[in-house]
Backbone as XML, in Angstrom:
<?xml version="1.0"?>
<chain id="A" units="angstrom">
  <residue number="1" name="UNK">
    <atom name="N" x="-9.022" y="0.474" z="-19.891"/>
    <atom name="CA" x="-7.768" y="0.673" z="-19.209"/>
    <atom name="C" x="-7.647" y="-0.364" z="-18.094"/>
  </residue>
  <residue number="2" name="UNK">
    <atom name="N" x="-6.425" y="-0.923" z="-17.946"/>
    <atom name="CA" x="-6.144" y="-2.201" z="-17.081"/>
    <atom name="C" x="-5.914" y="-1.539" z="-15.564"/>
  </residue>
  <residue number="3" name="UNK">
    <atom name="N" x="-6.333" y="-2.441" z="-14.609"/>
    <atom name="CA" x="-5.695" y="-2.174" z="-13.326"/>
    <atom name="C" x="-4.446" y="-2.215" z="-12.726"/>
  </residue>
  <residue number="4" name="UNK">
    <atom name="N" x="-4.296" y="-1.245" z="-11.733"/>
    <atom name="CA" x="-2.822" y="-1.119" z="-11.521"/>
    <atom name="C" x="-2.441" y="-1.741" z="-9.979"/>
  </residue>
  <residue number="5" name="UNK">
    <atom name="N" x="-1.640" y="-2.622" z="-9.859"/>
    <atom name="CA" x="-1.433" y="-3.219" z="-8.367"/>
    <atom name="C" x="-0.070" y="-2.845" z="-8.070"/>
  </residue>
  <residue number="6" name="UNK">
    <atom name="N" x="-0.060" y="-2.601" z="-7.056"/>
    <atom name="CA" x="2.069" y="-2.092" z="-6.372"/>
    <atom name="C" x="1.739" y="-2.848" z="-5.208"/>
  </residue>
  <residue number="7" name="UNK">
    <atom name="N" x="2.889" y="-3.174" z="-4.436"/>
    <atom name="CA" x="3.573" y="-3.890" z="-3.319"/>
    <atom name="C" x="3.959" y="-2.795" z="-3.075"/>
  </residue>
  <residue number="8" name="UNK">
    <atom name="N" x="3.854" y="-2.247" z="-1.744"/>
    <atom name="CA" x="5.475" y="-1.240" z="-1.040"/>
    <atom name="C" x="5.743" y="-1.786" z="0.344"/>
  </residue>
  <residue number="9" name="UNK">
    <atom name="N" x="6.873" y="-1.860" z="0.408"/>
    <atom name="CA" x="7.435" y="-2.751" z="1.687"/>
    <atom name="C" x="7.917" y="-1.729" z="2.394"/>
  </residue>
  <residue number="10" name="UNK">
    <atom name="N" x="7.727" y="-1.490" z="3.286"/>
    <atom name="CA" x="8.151" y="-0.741" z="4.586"/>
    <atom name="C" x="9.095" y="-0.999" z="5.877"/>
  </residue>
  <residue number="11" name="UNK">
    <atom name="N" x="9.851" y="-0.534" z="6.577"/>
    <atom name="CA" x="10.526" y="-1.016" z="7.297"/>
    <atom name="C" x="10.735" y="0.074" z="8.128"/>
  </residue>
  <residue number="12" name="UNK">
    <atom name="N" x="10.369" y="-0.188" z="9.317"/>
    <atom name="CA" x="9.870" y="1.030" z="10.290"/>
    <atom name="C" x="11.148" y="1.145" z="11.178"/>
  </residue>
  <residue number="13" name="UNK">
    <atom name="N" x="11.624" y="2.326" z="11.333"/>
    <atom name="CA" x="12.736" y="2.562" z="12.171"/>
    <atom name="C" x="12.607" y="1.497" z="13.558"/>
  </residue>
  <residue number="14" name="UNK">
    <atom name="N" x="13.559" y="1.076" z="14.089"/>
    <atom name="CA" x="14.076" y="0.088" z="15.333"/>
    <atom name="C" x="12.653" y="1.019" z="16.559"/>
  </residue>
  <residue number="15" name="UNK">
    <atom name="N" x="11.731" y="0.541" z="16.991"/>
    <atom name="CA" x="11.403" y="1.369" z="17.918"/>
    <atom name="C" x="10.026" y="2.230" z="17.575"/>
  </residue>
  <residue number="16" name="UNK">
    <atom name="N" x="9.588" y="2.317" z="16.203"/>
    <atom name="CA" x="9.076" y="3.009" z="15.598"/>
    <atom name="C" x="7.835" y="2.398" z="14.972"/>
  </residue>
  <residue number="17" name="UNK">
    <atom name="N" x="7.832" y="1.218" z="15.231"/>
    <atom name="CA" x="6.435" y="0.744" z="14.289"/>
    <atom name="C" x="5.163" y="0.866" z="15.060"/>
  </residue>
  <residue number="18" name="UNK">
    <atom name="N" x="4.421" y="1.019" z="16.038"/>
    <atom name="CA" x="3.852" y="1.625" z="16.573"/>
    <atom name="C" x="3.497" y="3.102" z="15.843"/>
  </residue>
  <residue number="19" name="UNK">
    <atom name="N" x="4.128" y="3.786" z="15.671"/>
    <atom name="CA" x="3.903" y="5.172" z="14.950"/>
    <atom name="C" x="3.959" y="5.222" z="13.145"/>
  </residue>
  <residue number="20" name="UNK">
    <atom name="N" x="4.514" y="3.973" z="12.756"/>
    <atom name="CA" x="4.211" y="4.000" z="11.621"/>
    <atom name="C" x="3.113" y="3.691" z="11.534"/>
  </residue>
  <residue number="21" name="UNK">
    <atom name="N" x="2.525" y="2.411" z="12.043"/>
    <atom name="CA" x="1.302" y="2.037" z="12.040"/>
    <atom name="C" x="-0.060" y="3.312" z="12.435"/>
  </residue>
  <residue number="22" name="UNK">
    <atom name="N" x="0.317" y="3.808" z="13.070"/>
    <atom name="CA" x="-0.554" y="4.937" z="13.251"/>
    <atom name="C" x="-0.648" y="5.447" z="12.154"/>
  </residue>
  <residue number="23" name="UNK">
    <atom name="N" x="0.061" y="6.319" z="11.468"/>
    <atom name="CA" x="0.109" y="7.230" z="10.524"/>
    <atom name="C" x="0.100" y="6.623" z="9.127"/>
  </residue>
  <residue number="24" name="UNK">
    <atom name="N" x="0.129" y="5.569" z="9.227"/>
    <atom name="CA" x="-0.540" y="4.483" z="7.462"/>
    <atom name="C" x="-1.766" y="4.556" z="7.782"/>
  </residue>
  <residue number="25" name="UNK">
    <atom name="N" x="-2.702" y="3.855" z="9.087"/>
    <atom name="CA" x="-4.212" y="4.178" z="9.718"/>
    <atom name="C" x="-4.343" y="5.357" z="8.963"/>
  </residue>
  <residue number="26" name="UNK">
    <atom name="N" x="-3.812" y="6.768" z="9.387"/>
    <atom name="CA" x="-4.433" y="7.606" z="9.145"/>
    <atom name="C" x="-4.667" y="8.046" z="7.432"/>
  </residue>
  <residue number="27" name="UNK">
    <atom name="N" x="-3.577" y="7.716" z="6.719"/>
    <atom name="CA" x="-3.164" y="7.704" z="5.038"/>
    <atom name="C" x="-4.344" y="6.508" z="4.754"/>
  </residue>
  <residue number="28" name="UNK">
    <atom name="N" x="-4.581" y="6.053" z="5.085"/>
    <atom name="CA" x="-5.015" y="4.817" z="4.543"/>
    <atom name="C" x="-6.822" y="5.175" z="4.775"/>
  </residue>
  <residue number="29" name="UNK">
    <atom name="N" x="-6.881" y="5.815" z="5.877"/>
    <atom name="CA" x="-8.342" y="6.564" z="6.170"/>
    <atom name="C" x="-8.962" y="7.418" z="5.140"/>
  </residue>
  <residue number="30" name="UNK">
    <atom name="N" x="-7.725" y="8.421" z="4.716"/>
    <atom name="CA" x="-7.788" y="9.498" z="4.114"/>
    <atom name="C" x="-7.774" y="9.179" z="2.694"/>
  </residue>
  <residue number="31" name="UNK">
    <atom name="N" x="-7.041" y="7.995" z="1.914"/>
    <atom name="CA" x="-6.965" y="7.417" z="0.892"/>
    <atom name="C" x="-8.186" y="7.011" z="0.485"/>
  </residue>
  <residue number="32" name="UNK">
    <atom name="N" x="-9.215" y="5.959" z="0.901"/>
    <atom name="CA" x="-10.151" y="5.347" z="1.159"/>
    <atom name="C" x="-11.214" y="6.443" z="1.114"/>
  </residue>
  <residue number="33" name="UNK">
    <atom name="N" x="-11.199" y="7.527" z="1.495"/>
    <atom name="CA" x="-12.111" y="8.545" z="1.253"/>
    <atom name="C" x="-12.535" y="9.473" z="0.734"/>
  </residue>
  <residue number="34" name="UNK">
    <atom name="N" x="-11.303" y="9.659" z="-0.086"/>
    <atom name="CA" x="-10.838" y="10.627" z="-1.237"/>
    <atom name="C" x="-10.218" y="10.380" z="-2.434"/>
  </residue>
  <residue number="35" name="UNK">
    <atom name="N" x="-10.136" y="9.525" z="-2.662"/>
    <atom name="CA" x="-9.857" y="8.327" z="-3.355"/>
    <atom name="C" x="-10.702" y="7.612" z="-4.291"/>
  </residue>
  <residue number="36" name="UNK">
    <atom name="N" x="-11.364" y="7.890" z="-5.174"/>
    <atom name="CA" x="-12.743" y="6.567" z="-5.673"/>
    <atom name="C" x="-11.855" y="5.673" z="-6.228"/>
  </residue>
  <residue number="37" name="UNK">
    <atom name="N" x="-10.727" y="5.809" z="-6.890"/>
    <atom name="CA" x="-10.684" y="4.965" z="-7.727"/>
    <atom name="C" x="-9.530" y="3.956" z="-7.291"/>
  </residue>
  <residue number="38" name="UNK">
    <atom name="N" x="-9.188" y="4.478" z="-6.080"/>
    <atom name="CA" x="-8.263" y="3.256" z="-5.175"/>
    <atom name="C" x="-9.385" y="2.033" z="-4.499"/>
  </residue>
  <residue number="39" name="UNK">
    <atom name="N" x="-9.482" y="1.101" z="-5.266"/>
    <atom name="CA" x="-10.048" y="0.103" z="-5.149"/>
    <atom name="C" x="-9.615" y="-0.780" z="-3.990"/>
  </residue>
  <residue number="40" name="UNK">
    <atom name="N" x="-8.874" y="-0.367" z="-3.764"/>
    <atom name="CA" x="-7.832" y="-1.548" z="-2.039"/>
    <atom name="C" x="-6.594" y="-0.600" z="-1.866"/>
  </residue>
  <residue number="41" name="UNK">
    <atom name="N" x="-6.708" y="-0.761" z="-0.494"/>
    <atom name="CA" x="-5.219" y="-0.131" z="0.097"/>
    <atom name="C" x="-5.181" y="-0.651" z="1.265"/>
  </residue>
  <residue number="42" name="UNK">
    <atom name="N" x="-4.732" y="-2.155" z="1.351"/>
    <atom name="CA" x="-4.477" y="-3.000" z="2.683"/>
    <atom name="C" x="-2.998" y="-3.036" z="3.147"/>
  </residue>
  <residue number="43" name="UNK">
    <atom name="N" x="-2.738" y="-2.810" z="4.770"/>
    <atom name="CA" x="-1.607" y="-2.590" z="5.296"/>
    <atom name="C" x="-1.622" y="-4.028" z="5.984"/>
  </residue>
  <residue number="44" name="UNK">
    <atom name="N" x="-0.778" y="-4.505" z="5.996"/>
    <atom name="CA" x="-0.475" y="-5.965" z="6.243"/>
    <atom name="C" x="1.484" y="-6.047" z="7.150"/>
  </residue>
  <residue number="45" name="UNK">
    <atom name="N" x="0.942" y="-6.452" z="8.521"/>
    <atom name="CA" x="2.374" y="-6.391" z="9.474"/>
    <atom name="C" x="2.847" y="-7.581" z="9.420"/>
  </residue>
  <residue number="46" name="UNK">
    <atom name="N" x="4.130" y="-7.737" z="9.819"/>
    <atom name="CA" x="4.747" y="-9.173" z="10.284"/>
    <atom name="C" x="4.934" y="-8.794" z="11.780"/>
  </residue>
  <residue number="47" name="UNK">
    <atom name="N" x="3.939" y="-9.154" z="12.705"/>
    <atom name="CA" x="3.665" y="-8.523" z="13.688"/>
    <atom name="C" x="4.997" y="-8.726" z="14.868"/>
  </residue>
  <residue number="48" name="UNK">
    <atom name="N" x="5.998" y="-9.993" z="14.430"/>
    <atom name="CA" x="6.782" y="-10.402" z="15.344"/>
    <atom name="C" x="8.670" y="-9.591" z="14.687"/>
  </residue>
  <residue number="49" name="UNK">
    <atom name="N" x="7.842" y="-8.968" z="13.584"/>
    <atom name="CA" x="9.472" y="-8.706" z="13.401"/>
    <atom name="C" x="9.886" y="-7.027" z="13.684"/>
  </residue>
  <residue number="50" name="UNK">
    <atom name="N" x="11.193" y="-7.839" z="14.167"/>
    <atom name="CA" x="11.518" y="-5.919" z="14.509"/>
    <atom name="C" x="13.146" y="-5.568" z="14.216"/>
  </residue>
  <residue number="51" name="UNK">
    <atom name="N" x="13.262" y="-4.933" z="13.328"/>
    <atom name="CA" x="12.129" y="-3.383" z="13.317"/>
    <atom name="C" x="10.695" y="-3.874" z="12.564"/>
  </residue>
  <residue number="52" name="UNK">
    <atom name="N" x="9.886" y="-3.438" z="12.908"/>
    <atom name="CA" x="8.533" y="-4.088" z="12.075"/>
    <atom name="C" x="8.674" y="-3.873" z="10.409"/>
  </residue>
  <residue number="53" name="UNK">
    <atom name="N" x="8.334" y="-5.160" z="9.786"/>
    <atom name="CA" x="8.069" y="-5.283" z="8.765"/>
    <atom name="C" x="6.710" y="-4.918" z="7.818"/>
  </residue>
  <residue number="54" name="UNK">
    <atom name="N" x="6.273" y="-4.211" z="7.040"/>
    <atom name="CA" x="4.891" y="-3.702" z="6.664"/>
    <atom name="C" x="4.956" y="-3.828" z="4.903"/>
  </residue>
  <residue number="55" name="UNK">
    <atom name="N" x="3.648" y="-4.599" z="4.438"/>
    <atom name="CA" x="3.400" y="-4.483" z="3.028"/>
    <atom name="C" x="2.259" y="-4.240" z="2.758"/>
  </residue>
  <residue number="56" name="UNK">
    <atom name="N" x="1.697" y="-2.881" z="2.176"/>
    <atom name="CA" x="1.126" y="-2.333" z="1.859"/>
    <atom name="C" x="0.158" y="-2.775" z="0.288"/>
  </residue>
  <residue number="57" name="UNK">
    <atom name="N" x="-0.821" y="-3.251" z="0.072"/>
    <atom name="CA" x="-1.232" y="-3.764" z="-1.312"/>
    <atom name="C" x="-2.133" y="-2.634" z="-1.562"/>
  </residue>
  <residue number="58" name="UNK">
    <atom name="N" x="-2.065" y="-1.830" z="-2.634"/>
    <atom name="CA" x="-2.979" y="-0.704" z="-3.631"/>
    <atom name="C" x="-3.286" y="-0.941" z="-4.858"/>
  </residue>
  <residue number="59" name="UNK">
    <atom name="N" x="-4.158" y="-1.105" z="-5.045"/>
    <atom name="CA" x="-5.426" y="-1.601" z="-6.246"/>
    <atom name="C" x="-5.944" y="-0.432" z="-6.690"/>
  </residue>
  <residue number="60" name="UNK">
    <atom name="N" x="-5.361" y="-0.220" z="-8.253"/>
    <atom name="CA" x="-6.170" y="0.872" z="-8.607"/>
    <atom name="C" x="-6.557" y="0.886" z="-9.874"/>
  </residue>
  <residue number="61" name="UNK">
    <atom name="N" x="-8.069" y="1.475" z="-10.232"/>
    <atom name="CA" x="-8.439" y="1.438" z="-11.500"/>
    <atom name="C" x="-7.731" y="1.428" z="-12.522"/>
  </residue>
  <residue number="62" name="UNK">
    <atom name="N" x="-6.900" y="2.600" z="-12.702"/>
    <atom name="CA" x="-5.947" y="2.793" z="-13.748"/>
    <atom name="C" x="-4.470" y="3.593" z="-13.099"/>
  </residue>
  <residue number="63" name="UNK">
    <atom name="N" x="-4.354" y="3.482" z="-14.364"/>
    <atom name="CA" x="-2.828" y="4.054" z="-14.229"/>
    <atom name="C" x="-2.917" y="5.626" z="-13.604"/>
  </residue>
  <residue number="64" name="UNK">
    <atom name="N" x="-4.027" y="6.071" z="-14.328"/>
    <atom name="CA" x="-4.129" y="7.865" z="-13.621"/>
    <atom name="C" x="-4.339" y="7.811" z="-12.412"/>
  </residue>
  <residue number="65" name="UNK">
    <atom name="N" x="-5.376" y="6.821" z="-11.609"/>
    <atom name="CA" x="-6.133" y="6.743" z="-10.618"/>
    <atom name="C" x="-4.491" y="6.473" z="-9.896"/>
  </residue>
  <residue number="66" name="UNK">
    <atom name="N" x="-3.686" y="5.729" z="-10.347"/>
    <atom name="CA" x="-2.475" y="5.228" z="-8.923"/>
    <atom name="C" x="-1.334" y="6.835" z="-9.004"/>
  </residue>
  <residue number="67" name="UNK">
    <atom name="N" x="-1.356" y="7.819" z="-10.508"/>
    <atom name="CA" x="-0.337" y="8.544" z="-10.422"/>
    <atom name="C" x="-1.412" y="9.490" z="-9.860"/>
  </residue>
  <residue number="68" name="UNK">
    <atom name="N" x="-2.669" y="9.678" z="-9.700"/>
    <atom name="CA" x="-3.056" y="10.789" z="-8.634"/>
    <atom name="C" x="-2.868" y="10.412" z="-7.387"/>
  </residue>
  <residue number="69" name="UNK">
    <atom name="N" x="-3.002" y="9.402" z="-7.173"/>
    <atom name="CA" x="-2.295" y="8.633" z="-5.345"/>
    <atom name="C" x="-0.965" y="9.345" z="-5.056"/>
  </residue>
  <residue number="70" name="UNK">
    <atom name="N" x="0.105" y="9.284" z="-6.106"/>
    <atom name="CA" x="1.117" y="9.533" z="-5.836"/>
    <atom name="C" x="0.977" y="11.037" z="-5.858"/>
  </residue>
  <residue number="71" name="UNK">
    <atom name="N" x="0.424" y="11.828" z="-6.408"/>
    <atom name="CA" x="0.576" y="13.268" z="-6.200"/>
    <atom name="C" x="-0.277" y="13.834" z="-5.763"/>
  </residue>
  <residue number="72" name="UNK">
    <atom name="N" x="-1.025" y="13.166" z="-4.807"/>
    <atom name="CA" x="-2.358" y="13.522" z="-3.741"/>
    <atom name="C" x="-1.788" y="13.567" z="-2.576"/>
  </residue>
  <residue number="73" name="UNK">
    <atom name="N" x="-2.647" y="12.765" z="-2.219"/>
    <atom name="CA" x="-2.658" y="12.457" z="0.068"/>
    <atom name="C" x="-1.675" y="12.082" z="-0.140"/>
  </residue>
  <residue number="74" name="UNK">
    <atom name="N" x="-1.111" y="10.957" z="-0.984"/>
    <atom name="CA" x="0.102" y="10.392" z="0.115"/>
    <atom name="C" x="1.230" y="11.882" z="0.289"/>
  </residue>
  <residue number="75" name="UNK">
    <atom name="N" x="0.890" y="12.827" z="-0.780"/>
    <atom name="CA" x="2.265" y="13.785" z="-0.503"/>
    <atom name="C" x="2.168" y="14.624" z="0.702"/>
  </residue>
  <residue number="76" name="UNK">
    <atom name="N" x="1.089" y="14.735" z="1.612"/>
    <atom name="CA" x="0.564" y="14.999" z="2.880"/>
    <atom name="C" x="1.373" y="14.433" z="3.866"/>
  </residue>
  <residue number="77" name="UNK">
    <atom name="N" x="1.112" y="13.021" z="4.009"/>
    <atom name="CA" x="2.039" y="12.028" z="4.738"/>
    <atom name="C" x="3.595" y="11.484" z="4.801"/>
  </residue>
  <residue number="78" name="UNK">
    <atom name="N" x="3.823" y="11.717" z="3.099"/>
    <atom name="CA" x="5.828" y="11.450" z="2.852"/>
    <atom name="C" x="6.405" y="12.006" z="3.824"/>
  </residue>
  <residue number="79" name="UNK">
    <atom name="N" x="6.809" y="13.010" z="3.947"/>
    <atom name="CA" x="7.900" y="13.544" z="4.827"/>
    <atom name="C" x="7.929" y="12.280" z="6.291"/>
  </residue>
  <residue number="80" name="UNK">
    <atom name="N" x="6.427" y="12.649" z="7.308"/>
    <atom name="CA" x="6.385" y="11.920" z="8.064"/>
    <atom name="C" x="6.900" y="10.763" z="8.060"/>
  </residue>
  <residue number="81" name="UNK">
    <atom name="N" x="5.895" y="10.146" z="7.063"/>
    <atom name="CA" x="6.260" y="8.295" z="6.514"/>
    <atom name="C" x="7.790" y="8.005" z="6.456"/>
  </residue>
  <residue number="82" name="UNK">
    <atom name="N" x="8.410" y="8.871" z="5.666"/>
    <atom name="CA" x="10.028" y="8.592" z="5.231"/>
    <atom name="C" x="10.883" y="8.643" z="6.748"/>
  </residue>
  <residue number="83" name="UNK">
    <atom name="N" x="10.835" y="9.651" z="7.833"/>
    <atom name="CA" x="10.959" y="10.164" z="8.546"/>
    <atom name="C" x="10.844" y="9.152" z="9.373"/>
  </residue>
  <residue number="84" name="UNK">
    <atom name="N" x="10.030" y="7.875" z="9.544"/>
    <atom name="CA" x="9.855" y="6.649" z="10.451"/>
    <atom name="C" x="10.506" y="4.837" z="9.893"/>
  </residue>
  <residue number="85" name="UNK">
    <atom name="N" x="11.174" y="5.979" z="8.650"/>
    <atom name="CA" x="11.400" y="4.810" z="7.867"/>
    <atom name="C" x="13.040" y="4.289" z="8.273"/>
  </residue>
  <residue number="86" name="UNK">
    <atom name="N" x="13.380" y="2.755" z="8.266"/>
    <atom name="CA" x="14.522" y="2.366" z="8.723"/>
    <atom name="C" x="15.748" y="2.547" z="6.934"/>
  </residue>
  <residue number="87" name="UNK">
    <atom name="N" x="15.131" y="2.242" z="6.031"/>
    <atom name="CA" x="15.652" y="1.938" z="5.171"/>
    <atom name="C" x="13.934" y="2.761" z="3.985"/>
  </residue>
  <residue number="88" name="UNK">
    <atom name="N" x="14.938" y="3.257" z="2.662"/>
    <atom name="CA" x="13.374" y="3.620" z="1.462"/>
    <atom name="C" x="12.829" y="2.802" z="1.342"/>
  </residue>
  <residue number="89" name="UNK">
    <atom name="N" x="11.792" y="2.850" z="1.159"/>
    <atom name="CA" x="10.552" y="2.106" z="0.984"/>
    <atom name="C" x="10.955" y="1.211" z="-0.824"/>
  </residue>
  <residue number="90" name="UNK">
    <atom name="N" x="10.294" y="0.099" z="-0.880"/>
    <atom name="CA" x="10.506" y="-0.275" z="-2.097"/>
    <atom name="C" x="8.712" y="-1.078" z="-2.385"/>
  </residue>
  <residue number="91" name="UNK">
    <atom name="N" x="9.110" y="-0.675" z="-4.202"/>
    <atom name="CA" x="7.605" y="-0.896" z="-4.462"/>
    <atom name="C" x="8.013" y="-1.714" z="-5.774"/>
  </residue>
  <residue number="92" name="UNK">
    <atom name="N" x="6.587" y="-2.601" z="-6.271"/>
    <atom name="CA" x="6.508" y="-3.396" z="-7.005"/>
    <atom name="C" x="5.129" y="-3.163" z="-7.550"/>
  </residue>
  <residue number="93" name="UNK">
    <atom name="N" x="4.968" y="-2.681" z="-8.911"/>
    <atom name="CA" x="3.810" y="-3.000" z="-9.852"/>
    <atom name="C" x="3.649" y="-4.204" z="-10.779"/>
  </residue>
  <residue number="94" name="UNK">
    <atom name="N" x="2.699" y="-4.643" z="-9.998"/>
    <atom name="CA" x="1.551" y="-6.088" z="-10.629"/>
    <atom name="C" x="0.364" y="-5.556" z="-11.896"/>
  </residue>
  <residue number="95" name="UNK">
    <atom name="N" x="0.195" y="-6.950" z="-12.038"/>
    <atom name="CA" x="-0.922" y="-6.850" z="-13.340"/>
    <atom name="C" x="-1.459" y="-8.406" z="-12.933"/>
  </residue>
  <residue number="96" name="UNK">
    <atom name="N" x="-2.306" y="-8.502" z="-12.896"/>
    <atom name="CA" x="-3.283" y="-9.956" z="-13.761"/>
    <atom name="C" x="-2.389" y="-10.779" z="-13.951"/>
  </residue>
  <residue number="97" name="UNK">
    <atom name="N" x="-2.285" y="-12.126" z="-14.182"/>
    <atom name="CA" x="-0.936" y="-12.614" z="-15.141"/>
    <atom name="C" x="-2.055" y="-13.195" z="-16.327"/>
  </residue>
  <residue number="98" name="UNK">
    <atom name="N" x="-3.744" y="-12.779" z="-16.506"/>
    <atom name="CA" x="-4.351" y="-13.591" z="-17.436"/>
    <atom name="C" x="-4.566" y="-14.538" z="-17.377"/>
  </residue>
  <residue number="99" name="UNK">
    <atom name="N" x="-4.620" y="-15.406" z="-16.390"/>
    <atom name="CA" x="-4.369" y="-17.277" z="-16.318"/>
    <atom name="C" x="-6.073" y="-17.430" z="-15.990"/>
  </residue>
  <residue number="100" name="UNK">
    <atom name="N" x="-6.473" y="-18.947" z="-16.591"/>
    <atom name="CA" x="-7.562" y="-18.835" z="-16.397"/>
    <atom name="C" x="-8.006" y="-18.952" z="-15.129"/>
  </residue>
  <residue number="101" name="UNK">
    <atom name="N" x="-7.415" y="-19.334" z="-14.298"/>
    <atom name="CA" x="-7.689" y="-19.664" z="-12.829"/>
    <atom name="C" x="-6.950" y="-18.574" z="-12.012"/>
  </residue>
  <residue number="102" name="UNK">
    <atom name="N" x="-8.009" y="-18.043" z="-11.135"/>
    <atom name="CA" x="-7.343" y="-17.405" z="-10.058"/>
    <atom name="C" x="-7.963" y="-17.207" z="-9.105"/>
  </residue>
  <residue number="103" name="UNK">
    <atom name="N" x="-7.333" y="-16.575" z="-8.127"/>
    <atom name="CA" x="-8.067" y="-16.554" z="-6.418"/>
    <atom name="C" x="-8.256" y="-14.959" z="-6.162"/>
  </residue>
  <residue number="104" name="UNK">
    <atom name="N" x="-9.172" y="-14.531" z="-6.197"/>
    <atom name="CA" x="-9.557" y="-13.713" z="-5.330"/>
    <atom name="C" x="-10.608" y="-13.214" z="-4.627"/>
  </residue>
  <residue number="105" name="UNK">
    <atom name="N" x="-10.483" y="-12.880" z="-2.939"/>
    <atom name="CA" x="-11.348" y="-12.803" z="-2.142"/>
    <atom name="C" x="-11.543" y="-13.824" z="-1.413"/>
  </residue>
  <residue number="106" name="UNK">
    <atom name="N" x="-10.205" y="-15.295" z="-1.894"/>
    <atom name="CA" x="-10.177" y="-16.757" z="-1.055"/>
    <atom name="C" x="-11.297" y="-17.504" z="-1.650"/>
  </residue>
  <residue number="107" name="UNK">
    <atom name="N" x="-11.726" y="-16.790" z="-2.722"/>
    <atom name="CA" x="-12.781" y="-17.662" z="-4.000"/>
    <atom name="C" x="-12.278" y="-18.237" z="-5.241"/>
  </residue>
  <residue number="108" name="UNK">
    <atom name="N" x="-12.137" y="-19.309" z="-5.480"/>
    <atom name="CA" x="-11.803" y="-19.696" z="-7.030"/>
    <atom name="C" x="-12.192" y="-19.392" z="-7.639"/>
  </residue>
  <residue number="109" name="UNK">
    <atom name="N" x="-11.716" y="-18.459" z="-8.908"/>
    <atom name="CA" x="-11.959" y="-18.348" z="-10.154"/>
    <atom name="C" x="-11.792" y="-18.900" z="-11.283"/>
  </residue>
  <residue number="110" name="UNK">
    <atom name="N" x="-12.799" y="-19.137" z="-12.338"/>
    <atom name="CA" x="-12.477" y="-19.364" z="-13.682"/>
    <atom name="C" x="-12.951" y="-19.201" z="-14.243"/>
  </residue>
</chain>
């Protein structure tokens, strides 16, 4: 079974990224620990933009491993999360593209 990668872009209410950032910390704690098969869940800011900008990268074994994400912890945190949100969140699922060359970890592969 192939790995599953999503993008979710975030956009923290005018005033509010401070507390989003908190409460991804804490999802992201709780993910990471309960979680085996979430392989990465990096929160990544555009520290100068505001309302703050946030993209979230989740790496997961499989397809089950990312739809138990979705009907686990994060359903702990939604209400909150949505609740700090300026605009819905939008997400993007990746794959590999197969190429023989690639980068990861800032290491060349081939």
């Amino acid at each position: 079974m192939s790995e599953v990668i999503v993008l979710a872009r975030l956009q923290a209410k005018p005033g509010h990224g401070p507390d989003l950032l908190s409460l991804l910390s804490d999802l992201a704690g709780e993910v990471m620990d309960t979680e085996p098969e979430t392989l990465r869940y990096a929160i990544l800011a555009e520290p100068s933009s505001e309302p703050l900008q946030i993209t979230v990268i989740e790496r997961y074994a499989s397809r089950a491993a990312a739809e138990a994400h979705d009907t686990g912890v994060l359903t702990k945190y939604l209400p909150e999360l949505l609740d700090l949100l300026d605009v819905p969140p939008s997400t993007v699922e990746l794959q590999p593209a197969g190429l023989a060359v690639s980068v990861d970890d800032g290491r060349l592969r081939i």
